[in-house]
C-alpha positions as CSV (number, residue, x, y, z in Angstrom):
1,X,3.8,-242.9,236.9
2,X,7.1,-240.3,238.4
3,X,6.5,-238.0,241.0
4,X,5.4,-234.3,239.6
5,X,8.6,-232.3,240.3
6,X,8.6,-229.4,242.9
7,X,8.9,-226.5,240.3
8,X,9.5,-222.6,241.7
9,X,9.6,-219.7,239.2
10,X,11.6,-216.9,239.4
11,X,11.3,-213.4,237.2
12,X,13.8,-210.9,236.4
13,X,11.9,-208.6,235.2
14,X,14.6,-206.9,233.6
15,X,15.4,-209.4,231.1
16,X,11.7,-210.3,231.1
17,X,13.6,-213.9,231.6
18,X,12.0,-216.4,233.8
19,X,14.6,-219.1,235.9
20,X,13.4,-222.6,237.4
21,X,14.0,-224.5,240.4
22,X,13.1,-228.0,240.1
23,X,13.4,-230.2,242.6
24,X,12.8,-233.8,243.5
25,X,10.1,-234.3,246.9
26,X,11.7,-237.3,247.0
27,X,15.5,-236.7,247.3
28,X,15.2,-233.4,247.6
29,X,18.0,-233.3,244.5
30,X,18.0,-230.0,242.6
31,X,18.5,-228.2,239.3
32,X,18.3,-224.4,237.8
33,X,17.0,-224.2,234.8
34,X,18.3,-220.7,232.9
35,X,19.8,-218.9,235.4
36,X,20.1,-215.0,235.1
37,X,23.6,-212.9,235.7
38,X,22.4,-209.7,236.8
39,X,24.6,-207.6,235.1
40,X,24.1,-203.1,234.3
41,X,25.4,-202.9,230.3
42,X,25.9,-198.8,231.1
43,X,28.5,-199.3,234.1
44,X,29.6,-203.2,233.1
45,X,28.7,-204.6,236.3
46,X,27.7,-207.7,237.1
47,X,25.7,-209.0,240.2
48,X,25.0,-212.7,241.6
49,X,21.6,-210.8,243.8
50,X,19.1,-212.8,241.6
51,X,20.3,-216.3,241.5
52,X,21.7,-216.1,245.0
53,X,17.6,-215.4,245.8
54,X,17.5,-219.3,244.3
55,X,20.2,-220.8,245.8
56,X,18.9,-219.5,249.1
57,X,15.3,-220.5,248.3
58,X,16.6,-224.1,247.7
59,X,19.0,-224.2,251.1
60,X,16.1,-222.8,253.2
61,X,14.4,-226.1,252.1
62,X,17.6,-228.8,252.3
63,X,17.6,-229.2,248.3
64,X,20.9,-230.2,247.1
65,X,21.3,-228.5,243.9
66,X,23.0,-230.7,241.2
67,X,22.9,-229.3,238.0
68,X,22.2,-226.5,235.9
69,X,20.4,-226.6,232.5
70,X,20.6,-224.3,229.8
71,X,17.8,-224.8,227.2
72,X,20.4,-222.5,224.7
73,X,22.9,-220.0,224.6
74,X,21.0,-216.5,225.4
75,X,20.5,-213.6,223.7
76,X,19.2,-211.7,226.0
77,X,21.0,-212.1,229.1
78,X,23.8,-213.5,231.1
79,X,23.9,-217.3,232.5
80,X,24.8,-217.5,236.0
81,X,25.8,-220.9,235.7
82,X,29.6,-220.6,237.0
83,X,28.4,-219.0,239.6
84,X,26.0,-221.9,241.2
85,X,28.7,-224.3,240.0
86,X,30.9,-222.9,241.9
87,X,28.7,-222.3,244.8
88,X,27.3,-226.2,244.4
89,X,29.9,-227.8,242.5
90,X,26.6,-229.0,240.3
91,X,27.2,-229.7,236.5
92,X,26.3,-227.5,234.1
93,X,24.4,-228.8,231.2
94,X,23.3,-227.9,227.0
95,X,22.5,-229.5,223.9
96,X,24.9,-230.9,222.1
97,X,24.4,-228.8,219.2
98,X,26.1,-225.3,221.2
99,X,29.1,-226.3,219.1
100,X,27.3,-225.1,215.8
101,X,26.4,-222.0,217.9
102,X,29.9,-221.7,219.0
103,X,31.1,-222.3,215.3
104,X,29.5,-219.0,214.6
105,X,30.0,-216.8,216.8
106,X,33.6,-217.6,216.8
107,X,34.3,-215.8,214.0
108,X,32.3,-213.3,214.8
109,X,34.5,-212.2,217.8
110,X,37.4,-213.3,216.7
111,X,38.0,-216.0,219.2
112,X,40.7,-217.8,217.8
113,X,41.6,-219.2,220.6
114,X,38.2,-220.7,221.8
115,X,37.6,-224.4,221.2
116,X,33.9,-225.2,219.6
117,X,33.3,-228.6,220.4
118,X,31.3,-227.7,222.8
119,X,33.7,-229.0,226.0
120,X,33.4,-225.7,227.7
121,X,29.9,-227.1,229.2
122,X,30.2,-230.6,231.3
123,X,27.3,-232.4,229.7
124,X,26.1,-232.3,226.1
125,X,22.5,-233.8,225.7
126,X,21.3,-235.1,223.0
127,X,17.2,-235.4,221.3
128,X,15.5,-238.2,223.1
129,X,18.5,-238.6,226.1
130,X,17.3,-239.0,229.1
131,X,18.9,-238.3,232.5
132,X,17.9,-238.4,236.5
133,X,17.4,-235.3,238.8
134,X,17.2,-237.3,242.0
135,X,14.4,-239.9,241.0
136,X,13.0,-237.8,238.3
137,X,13.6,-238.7,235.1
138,X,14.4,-235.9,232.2
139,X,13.6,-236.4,228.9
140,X,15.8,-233.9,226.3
141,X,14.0,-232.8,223.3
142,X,16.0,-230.8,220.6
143,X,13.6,-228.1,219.5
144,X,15.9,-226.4,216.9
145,X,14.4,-223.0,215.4
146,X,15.1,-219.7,217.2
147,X,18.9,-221.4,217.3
148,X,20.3,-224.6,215.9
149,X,21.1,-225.9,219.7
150,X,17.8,-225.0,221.3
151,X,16.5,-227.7,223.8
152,X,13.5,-228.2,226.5
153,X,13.3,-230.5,229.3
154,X,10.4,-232.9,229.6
155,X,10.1,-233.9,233.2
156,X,6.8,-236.2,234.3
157,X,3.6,-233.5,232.9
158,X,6.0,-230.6,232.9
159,X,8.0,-229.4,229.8
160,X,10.6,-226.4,230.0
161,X,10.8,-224.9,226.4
162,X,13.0,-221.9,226.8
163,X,12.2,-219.5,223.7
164,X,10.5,-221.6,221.4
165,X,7.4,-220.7,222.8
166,X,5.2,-217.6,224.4
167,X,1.8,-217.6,226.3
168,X,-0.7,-217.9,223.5
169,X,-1.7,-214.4,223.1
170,X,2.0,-213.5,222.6
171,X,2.8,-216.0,220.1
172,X,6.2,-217.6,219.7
173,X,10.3,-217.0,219.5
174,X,12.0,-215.0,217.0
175,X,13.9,-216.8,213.8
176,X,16.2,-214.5,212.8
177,X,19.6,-215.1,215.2
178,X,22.4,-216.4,212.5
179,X,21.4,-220.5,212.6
180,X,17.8,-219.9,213.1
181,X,15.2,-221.2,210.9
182,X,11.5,-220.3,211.4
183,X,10.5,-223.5,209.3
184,X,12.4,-225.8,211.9
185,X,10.6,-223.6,214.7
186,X,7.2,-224.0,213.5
187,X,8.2,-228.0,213.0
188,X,9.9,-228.2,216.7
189,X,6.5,-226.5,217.9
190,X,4.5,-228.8,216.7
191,X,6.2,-231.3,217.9
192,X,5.8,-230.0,221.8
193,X,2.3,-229.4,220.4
194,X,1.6,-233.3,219.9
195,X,2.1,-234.0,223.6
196,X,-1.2,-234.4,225.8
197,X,-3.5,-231.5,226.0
198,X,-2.7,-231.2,230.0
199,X,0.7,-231.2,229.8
200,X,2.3,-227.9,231.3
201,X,4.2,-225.6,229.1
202,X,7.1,-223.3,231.5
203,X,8.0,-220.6,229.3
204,X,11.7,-219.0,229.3
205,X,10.1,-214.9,228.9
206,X,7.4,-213.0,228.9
207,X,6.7,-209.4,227.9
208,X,3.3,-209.2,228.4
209,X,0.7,-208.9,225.6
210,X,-1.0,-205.9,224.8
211,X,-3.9,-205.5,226.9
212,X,-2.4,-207.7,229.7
213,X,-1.6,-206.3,233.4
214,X,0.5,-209.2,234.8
215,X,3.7,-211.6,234.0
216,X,2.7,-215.2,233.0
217,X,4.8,-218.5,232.0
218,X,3.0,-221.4,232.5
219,X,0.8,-222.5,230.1
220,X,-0.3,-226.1,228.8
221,X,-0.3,-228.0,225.2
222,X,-4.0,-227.4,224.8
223,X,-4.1,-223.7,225.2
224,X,-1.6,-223.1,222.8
225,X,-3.0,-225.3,220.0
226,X,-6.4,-223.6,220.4
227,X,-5.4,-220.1,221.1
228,X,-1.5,-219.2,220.2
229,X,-1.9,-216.3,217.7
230,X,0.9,-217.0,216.3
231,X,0.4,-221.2,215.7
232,X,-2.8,-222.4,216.8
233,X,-4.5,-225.6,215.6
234,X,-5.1,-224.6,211.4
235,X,-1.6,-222.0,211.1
236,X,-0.1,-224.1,208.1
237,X,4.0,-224.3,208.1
238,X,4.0,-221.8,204.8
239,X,1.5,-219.2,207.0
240,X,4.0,-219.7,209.9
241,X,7.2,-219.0,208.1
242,X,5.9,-216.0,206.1
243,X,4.3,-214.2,209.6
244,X,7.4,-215.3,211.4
245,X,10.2,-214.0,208.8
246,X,7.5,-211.0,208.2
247,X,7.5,-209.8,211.9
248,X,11.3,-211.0,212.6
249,X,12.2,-208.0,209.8
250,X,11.1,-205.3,212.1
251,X,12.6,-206.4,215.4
252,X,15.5,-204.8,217.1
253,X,18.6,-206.7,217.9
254,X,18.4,-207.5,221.8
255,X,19.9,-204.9,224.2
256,X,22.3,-207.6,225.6
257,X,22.9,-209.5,222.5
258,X,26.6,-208.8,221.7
259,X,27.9,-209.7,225.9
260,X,25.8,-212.6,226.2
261,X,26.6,-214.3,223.1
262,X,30.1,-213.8,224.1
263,X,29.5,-215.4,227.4
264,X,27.1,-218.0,227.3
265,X,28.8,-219.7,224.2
266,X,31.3,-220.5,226.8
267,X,28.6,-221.9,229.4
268,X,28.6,-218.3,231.0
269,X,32.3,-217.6,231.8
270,X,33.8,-214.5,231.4
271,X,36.9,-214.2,229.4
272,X,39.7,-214.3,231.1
273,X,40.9,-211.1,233.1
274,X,43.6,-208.4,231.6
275,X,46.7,-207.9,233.5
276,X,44.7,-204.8,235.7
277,X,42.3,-208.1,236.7
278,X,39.2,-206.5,234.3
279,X,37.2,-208.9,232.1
280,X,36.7,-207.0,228.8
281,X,33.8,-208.0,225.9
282,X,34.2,-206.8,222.5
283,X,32.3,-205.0,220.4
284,X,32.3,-205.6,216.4
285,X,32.3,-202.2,214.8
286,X,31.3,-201.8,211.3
287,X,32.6,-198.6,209.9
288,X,30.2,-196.6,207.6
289,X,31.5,-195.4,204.0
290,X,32.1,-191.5,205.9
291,X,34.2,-192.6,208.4
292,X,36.4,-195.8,207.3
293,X,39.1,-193.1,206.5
294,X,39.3,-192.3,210.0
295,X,40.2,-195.8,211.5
């Protein structure tokens, strides 16, 4: 039986996204999993404060940090994978299927120019690869659903399941994101949900539940089938898919949607700089009937 990794949470609480730091006790070998790019939409500015808080965490304790792990390209936020790359020189890792993500969004931006084969990121897992942080073995799982390219981590009792998953009494990811598919959700749920009872679920957000005081993201396999209003032990796939697509309809598009697409389809570089040195995102504009005239 493998060591338990040495796992350290931290929240931004302005994303509501939660970043990992799992490390091996026995090499003291390190990887961040979803790293958060602070970054203020109104001004444009970005920040390293939050995952410079991690790598510090992890050199106050002699972890070398080796790779970075990206359960998907986010919606929500920026990746600060460059960033610890660059600090680290670790590898920065996704599923394999980020090339159907980046196949499109592409178009979408007009980014003629970008290659979608996935090579911006250095590793490409695939379902059922497995892989060594120091003398811990990772298991990849391709949990396709809220996006085509979504993966956790499985790592000794510990899985990592990005958005597939809430605590129970929030329920689960949305389905709605072009490539997402809430049948293949509630499938790649359910297949999380057929590991032991006790294993330990570490949850990419949380936005707190109605009635709920606190931020939580740890939860285990048994709790969710028993209690997960959304897909609890008895929630058919046809009851899933019509609550899912029912309650996708009436959510807003993510504050940060259109910058972090744009950047973590290219494992969380900016595009490259103008000639006055600024990095500039763009904006896809669709011009109501009134106004087309004007353009």
């Amino acid at each position: 039986m493998q060591a338990k990794p040495i796992i350290e949470a931290f929240f931004d609480e302005s994303t509501n996204t939660i970043s990992y730091l799992v490390a091996d006790p026995a090499t003291g070998d390190a990887a961040v999993i979803d790293p958060v790019l602070d970054f203020d939409p109104a001004s444009g500015e970005t920040d390293t404060c939050s995952v410079a808080r991690i790598l510090a965490f992890a050199a106050e304790r002699g972890w070398r940090m080796t790779m970075v792990l990206e359960t998907h390209a986010h919606a929500d936020h920026l990746s600060a994978a460059p960033y610890i790359k660059a600090s680290t020189g670790a590898t920065i890792g996704i599923g394999e299927h980020i090339s159907e993500v980046q196949k499109i969004f592409a178009p979408v931006f007009t980014f003629d120019e970008m290659k979608t084969d996935g090579s911006d990121f250095d590793q490409l897992f695939h379902d059922g690869e497995r892989f060594n942080i120091g003398a811990l073995e990772v298991e990849v799982v391709h949990v396709p659903g809220h996006t085509p390219a979504d993966i956790a981590y499985h790592i000794a009792d510990a899985v990592f399941v990005g958005d597939t998953l809430f605590m129970p009494d929030y329920g689960t990811a949305r389905a709605d994101f072009p490539g997402g598919n809430a049948r293949q959700l509630y499938r790649s749920i359910r297949r999380i949900l057929s590991l032991p009872d006790q294993t330990r679920l570490f949850l990419c957000h949380d936005y707190k539940a109605p009635g709920r005081s606190d931020y939580r993201w740890e939860t285990s396999v048994g709790d969710e089938k028993r209690t997960n209003i959304h897909i609890h032990d008895g929630i058919s796939e046809d009851m899933f898919v019509e609550m899912r697509e029912a309650r996708d309809a009436t959510l807003a598009v993510p504050t940060l949607l259109l910058p972090s697409i744009q950047v973590n389809i290219r494992a969380g570089r900016l595009p490259a700089p103008a000639a006055n040195g600024v990095h500039y995102l763009r904006i896809p504009v669709k011009a109501g009937s009134g106004i087309r005239h004007l353009a």
